[in-house]
N, C-alpha and C positions, 0 to 999 in steps of 0.2 A: 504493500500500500504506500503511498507516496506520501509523504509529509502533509502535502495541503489536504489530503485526502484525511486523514487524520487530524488535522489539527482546525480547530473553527477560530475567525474574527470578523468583525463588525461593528459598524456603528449604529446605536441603541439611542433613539432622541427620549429623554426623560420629559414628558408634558402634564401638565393640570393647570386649573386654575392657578391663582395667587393664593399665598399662602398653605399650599398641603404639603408641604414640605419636601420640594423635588433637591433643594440644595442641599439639605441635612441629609438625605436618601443618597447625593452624590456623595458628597464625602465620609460617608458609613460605606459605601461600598468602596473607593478609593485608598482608606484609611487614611488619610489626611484632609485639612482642609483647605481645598485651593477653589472651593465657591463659596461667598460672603453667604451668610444668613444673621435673619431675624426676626420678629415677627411682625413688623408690618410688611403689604402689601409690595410687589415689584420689588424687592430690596436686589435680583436678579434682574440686569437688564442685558445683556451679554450671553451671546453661545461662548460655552468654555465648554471642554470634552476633558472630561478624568479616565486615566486609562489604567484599566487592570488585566494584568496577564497572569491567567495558570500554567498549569503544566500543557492542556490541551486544549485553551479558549483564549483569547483577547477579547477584553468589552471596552470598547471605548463610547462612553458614556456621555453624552452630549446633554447637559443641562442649558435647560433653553427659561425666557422670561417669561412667568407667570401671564397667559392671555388673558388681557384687560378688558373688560366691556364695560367698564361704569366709567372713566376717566378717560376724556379725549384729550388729546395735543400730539403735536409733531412727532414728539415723543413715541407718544406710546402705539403711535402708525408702525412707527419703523419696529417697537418690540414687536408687535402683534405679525408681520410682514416673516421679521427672525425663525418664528415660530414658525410659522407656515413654509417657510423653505428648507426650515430642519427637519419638518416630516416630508419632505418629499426628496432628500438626499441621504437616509439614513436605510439599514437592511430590518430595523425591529421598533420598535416603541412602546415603551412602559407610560401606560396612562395612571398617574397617581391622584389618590384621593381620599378626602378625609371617613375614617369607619365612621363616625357622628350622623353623616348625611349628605346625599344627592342635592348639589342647589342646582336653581337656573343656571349657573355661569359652567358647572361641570359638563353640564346639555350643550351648552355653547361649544367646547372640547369636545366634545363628541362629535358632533357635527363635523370638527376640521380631521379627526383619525381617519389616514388612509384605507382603504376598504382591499388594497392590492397587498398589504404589509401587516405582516402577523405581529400583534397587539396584546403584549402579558400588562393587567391590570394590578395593578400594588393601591391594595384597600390599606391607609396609613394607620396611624394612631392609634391601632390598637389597646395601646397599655391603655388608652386614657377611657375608655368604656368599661363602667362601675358593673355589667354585663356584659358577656361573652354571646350570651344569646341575642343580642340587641345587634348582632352584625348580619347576623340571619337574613332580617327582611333587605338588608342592603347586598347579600350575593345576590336573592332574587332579583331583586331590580336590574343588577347588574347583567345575569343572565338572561334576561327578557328585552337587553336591547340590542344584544347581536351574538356571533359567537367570536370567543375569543381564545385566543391559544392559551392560556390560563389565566387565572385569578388566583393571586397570594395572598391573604393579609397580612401586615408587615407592621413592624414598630420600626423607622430610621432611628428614630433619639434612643432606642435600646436595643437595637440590632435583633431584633428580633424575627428569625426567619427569612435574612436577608441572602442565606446560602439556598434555601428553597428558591428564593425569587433569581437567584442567578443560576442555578438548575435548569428552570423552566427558559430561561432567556436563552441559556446555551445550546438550548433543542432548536431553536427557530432561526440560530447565524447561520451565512452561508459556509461553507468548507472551504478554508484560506489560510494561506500563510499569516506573520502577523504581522501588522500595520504599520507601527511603533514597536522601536527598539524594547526589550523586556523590561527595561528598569526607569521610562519614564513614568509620570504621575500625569502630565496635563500638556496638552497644543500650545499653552498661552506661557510667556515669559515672563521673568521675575518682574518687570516695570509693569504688567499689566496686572501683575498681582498684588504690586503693592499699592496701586489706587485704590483695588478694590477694598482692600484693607482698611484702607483710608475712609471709605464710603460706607462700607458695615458698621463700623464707630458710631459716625453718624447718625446712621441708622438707628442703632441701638442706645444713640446713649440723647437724642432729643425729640419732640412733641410729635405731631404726628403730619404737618401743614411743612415744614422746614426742608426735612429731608428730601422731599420730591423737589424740590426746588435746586440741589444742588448735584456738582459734579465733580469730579478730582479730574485734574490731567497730572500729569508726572514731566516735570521739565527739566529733572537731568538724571541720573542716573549713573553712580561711579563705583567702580569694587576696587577696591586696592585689598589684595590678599583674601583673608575673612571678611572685613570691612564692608560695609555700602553704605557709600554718601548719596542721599534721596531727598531731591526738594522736588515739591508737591502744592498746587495749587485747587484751591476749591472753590470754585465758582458759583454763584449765591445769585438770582433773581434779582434782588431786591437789596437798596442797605439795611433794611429793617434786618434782613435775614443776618445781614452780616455781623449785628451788632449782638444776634442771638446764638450764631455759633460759635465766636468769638468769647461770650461772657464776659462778667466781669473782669477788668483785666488781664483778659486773654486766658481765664481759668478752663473756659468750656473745651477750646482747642488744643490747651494744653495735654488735657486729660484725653481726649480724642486720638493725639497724634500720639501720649506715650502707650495707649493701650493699643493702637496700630504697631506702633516700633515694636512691641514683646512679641505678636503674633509673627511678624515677618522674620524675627531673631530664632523664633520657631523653628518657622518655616523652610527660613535660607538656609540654619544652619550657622549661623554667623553674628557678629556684630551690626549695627543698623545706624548710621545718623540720620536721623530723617528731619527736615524741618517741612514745615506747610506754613502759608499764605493763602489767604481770603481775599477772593475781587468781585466785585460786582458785574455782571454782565444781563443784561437785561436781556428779557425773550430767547436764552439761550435753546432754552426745549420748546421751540416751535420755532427757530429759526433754521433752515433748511443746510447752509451752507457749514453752519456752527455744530451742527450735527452730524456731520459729514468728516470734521478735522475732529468731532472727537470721539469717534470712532465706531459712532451708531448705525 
């Protein structure tokens, strides 16, 4: 038997709504974490692909951004756009979703799953239903609206079941050599990991009105040895915004960028200098060209 004959890879687009946790799901299967998460909405706006290789499979796992239906702008054209080109150039797709319940916007996602490409469902959150039988009416539903090459219930945040859910994925790649070398983690490079970094912060650490409004670019980028000197700009709508991520003093930013700097010291492997800067640039997520240089 020939090698490719034996051995499977592909790429796998992870999809849901916002929020069910397709980034915590990538980097539970990855073992590391090289997609931002939190719990508000879109905190993914970026295909990044996490790759994992066994002895007899590669998954390269393409985490795409939560498809939006409540909030319009330039913006969220172009994720909504991402999404829909990552299902039609991938060999599988794990549709994920929360065990709690079926909303309108998951019906939305459903509508866009390719009907040509075999589709394993990952029912999330398990741990968090006070009832196991309460998942019940939600396989039904789930089987009564099409067939699907499996359904797992899965816990990302406790790993729960997540060797079943790449079992079933590994039946459905085509038979290929592997993609990626054995010992990478992700497509994307350390500068576009360290904005993200920058941007999860964010995320998690202010209101819920603020963070949509901004963006990190990364404008330089140096390693000397273990080292990396990283200066970082975040881009803000508004002054009002700026004067609130900013904080008193420069407290809110401070704290932002040193809990960015520990993750990436993680991450790299290394020491980190990082500094950020705040600018104001108006209409940046709905201006077409602005969108364009930074990298949507």
């Amino acid at each position: 038997m020939a090698e490719s004959d034996a051995f499977r890879s592909g790429f796998v687009a992870i999809v849901g709504r916002p929020s069910v946790g397709k980034s915590t799901l990538l980097n539970a299967l990855v073992g590391a974490r090289i997609s931002i998460t939190s719990r508000k909405p879109q905190t993914t706006r970026h295909r990044i692909a996490g790759i994992v290789t066994d002895d007899t499979v590669q998954y390269v796992f393409v985490d795409t951004p939560g498809f939006q239906t409540r909030h319009h702008s330039t913006l969220n054209e172009r994720l909504n756009r991402t999404v829909r080109e990552s299902l039609s150039d991938v060999d599988a797709v794990v549709w994920v979703l929360d065990a709690a319940r079926i909303t309108p916007a998951d019906a939305a996602v459903a509508t866009l799953l390719p009907a040509d490409k075999p589709v394993v469902v990952a029912v999330n959150k398990v741990d968090a239903l006070a009832n196991k039988r309460d998942l019940l009416p939600r396989l039904a539903e789930l089987g009564a609206m099409r067939e699907w090459s499996a359904i797992v219930p899965i816990s990302a945040e406790r790993g729960t079941q997540l060797r079943e859910l790449k079992a079933e994925i590994a039946k459905v790649l085509p038979h290929s050599p592997p993609l990626y070398p054995p010992d990478e983690l992700t497509d994307r490079d350390e500068r576009f990991l360290a904005a993200e970094m920058v941007r999860e912060k964010i995320f998690r650490l202010l209101g819920d009105e603020v963070p949509y409004a901004t963006t990190v670019t990364v404008d330089s980028f140096e390693q000397e040895g273990k080292l990396r000197r990283i200066h970082a700009t975040v881009l803000v709508d508004k002054a009002s915004q700026r004067a609130i991520l900013l904080g008193e003093g420069g407290s809110r930013m401070k704290a932002i960028a040193t809990q960015a700097r520990k993750d990436m010291e993680a991450l790299f492997g290394g020491s980190v200098f990082l500094e950020v800067w705040v600018r104001v640039k108006r209409g940046w997520a709905d201006d077409e060209a602005s969108l364009t240089r930074l990298g949507y």
